[in-house]
ROGU-491594 format. One line per 4 residues: number of its first residue (from 0); their letters; for each residue x, y, z negated of N, C-alpha, C. Coordinates in nm, 4 decimals. Each point is the difference from the previous one (the first is absolute). Example, Ala and Ser with C-alpha at 12.3 -4.5 7.8 and 13.67 -1.06 7.14 Angstrom:
0) as) 1.3190:-0.5690:-0.7800:-0.0890:0.1190:0.0000:0.0900:0.1200:0.0000  -0.0350:0.1050:0.0720:0.0820:0.1190:-0.0060:-0.0770:0.1090:-0.0730
END
This chain:
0) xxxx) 9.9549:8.9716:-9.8747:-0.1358:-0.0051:-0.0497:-0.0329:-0.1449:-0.0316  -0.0613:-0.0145:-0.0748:-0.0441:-0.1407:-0.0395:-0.1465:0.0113:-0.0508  -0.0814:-0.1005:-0.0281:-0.1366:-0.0231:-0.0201:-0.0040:-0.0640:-0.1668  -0.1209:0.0553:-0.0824:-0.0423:-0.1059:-0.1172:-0.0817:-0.1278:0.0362
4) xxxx) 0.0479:-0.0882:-0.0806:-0.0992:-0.1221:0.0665:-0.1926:0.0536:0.0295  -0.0210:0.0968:-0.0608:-0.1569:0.0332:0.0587:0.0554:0.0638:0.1143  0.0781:0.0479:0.0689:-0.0128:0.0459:0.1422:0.0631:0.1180:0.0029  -0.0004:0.0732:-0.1607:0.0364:0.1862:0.0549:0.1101:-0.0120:0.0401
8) xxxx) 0.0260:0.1437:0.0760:0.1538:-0.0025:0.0314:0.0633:0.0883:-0.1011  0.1194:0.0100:-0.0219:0.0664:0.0796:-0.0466:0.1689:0.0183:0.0306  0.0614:0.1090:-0.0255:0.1076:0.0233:0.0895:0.1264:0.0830:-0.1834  0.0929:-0.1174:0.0358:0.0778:0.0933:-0.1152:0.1407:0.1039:0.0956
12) xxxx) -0.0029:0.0801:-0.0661:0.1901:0.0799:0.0443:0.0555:0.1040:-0.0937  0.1185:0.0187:0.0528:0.0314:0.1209:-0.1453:0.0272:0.1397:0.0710  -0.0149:0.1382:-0.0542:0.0552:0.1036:0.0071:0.0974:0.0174:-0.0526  0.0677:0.0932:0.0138:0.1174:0.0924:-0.0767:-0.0437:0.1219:-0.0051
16) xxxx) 0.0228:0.0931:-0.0990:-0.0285:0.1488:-0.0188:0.1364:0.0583:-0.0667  0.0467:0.0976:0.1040:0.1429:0.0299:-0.0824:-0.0250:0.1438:-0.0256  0.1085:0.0316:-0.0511:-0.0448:0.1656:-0.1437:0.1223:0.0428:0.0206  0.0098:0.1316:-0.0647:0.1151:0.0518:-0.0212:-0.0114:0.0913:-0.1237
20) xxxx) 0.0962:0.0502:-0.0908:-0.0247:0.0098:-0.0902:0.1290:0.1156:-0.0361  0.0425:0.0789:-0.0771:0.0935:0.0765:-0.0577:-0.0073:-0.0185:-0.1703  0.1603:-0.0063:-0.0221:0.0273:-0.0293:-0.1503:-0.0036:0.1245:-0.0086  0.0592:-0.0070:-0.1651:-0.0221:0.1440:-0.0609:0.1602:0.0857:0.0127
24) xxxx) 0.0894:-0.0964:0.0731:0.1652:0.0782:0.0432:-0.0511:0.0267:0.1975  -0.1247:-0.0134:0.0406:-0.0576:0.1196:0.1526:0.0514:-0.1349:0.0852  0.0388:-0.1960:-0.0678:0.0823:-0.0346:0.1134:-0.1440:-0.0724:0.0502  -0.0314:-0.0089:0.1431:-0.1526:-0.0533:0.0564:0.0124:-0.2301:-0.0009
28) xxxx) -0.0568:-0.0103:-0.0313:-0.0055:-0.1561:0.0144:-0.1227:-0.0919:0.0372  0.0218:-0.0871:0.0788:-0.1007:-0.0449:0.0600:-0.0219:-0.1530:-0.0555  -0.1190:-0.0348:0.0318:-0.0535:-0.1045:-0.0840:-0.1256:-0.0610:0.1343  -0.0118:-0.1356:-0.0446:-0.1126:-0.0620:0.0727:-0.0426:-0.1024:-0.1081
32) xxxx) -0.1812:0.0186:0.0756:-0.0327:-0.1338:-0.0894:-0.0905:-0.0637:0.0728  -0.0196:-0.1769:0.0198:-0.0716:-0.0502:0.0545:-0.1420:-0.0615:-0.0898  -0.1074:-0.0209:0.1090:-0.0792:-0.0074:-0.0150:-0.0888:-0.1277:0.0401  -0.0936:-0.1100:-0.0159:-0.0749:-0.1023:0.0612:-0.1239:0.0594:0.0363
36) xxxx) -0.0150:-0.0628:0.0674:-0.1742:0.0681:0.0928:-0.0269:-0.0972:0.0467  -0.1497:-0.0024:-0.0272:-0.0701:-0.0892:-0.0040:-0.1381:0.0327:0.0957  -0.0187:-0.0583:0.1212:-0.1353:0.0590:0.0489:-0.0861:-0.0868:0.0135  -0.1600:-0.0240:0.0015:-0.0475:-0.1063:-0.0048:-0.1666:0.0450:0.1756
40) xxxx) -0.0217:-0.1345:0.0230:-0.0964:0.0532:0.0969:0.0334:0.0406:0.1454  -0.0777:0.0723:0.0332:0.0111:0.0831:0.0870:0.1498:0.0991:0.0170  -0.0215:0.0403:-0.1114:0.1571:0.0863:0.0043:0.1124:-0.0814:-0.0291  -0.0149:-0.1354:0.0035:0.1446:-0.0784:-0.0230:0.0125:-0.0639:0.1526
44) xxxx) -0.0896:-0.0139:0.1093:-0.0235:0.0012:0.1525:0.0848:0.1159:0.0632  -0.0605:0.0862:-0.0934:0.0529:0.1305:0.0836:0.1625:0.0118:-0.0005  0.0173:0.0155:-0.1332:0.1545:0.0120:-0.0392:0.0572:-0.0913:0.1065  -0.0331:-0.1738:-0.0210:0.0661:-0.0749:0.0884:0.0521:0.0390:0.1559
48) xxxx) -0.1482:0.0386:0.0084:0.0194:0.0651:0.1519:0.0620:0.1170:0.0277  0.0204:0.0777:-0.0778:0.0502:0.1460:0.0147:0.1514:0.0538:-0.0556  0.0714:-0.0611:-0.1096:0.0673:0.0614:-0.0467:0.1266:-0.1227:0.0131  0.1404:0.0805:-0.0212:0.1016:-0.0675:0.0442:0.1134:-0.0109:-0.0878
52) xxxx) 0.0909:-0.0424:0.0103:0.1159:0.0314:-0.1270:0.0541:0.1426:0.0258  0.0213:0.0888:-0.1231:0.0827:0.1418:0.0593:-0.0874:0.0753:0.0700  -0.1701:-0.0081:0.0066:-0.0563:0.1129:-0.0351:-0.0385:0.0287:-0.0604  -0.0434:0.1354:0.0025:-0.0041:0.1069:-0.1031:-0.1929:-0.0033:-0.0220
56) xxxx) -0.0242:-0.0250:-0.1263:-0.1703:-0.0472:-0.0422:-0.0061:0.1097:-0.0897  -0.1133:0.0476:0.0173:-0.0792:0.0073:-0.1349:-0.1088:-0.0976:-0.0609  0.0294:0.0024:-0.1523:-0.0778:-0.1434:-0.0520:-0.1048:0.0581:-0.0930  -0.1170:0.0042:-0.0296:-0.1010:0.0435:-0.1077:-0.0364:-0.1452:-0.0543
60) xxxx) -0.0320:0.0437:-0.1286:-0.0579:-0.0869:-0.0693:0.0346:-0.0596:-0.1445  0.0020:-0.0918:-0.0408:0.0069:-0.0141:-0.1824:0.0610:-0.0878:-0.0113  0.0786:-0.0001:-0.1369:0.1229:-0.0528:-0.0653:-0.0908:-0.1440:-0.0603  0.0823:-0.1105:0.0104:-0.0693:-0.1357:-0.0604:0.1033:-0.0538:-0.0566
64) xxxx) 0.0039:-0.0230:-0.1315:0.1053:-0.0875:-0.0969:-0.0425:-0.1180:0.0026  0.0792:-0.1062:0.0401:-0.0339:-0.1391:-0.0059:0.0857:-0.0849:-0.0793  -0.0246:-0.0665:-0.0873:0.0135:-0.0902:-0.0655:-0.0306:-0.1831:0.0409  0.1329:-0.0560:-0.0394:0.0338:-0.1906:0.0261:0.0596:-0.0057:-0.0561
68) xxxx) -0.0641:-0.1573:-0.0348:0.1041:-0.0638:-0.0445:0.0777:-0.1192:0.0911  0.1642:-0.0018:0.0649:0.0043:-0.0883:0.0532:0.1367:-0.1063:-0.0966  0.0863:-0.0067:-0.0055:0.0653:-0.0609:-0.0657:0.0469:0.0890:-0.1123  -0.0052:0.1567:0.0056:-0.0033:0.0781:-0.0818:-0.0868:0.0795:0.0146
72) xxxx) -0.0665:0.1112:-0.1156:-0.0738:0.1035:0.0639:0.0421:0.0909:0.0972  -0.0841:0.0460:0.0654:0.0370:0.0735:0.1579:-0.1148:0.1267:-0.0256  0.0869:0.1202:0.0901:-0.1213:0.0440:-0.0131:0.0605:0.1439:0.1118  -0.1113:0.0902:0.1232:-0.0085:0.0466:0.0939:-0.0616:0.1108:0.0061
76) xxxx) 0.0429:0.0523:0.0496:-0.0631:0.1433:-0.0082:-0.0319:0.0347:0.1680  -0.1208:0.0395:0.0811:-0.0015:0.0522:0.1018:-0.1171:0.0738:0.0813  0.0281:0.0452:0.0790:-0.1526:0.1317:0.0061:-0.0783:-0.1098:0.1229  -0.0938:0.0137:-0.1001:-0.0844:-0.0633:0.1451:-0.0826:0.0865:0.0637
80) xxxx) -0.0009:0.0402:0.1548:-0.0072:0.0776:0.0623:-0.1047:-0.0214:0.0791  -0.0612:0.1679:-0.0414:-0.1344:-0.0172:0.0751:-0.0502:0.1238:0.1050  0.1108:0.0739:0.0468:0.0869:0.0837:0.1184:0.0996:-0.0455:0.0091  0.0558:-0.0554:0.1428:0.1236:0.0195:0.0781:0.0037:0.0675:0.1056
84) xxxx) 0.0721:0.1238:-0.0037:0.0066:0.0450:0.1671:0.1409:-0.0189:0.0144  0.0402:-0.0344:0.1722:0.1434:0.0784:0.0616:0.0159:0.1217:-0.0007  0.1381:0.0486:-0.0435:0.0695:0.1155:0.0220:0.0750:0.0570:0.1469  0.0358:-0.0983:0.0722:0.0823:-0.0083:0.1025:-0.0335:-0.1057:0.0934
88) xxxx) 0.0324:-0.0027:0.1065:-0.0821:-0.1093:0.1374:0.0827:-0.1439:-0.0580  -0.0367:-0.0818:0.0370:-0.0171:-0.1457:-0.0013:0.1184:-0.0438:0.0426  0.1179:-0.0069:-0.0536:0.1533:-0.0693:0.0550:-0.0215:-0.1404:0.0553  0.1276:-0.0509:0.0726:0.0131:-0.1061:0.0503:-0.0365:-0.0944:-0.0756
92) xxx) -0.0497:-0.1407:0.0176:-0.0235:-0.0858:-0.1033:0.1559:-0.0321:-0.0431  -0.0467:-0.0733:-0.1279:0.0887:-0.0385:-0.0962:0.0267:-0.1587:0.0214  -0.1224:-0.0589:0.0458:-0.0027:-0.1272:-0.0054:0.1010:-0.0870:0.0292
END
C-alpha cells in the first residue's frame, strides 16, 4: 500500500482468472489471464489488511485505460475496484 502526496491510500495487486475452453476436434484447453487492481481509500486499508498472495478474491468494479507518456508511449489497462471480498480464510503471511 502506498499513499498520494494528499494523504489517500491506495493499494495495487494482480488477479489471475483461468478458463477452460473446447475446440471444435472435443480437445478441452485451458487458458489464464491476468489482471491489475486497483483499490483506493478505505477499501485499499482493507485489502492491505485482509488479503494475501494465493487467495482466492472476488473483485467488483470498472475497467480504466490509462494512457503515458514515458520515454515511449505506455499505456494500462486495470479495474479499479470498488468490491473486494475473500473467498477462503486468510493464509500465512507472505511477507
Amino acid at each position: 500500500m502506498r499513499y498520494t502526496p494528499t494523504g489517500k491510500p491506495v493499494t495495487s495487486f494482480s488477479i489471475v482468472t483461468e478458463y477452460t475452453w473446447s475446440s471444435s476436434d472435443g480437445s478441452r484447453h485451458k487458458g489464464i489471464d491476468w489482471f491489475n487492481v486497483v483499490a483506493w481509500g478505505d477499501l485499499a486499508e482493507a485489502c492491505k489488511r485482509s488479503l494475501d498472495k494465493g487467495q482466492l478474491v472476488y473483485v467488483e468494479g470498472r475497467i480504466k485505460n490509462r494512457q503515458w507518456q514515458d520515454d515511449q508511449a505506455c499505456q494500462a489497462c486495470e479495474v479499479v475496484a470498488q468490491n473486494v471480498i475473500a473467498l477462503d480464510e486468510r493464509r500465512a503471511p507472505n511477507r
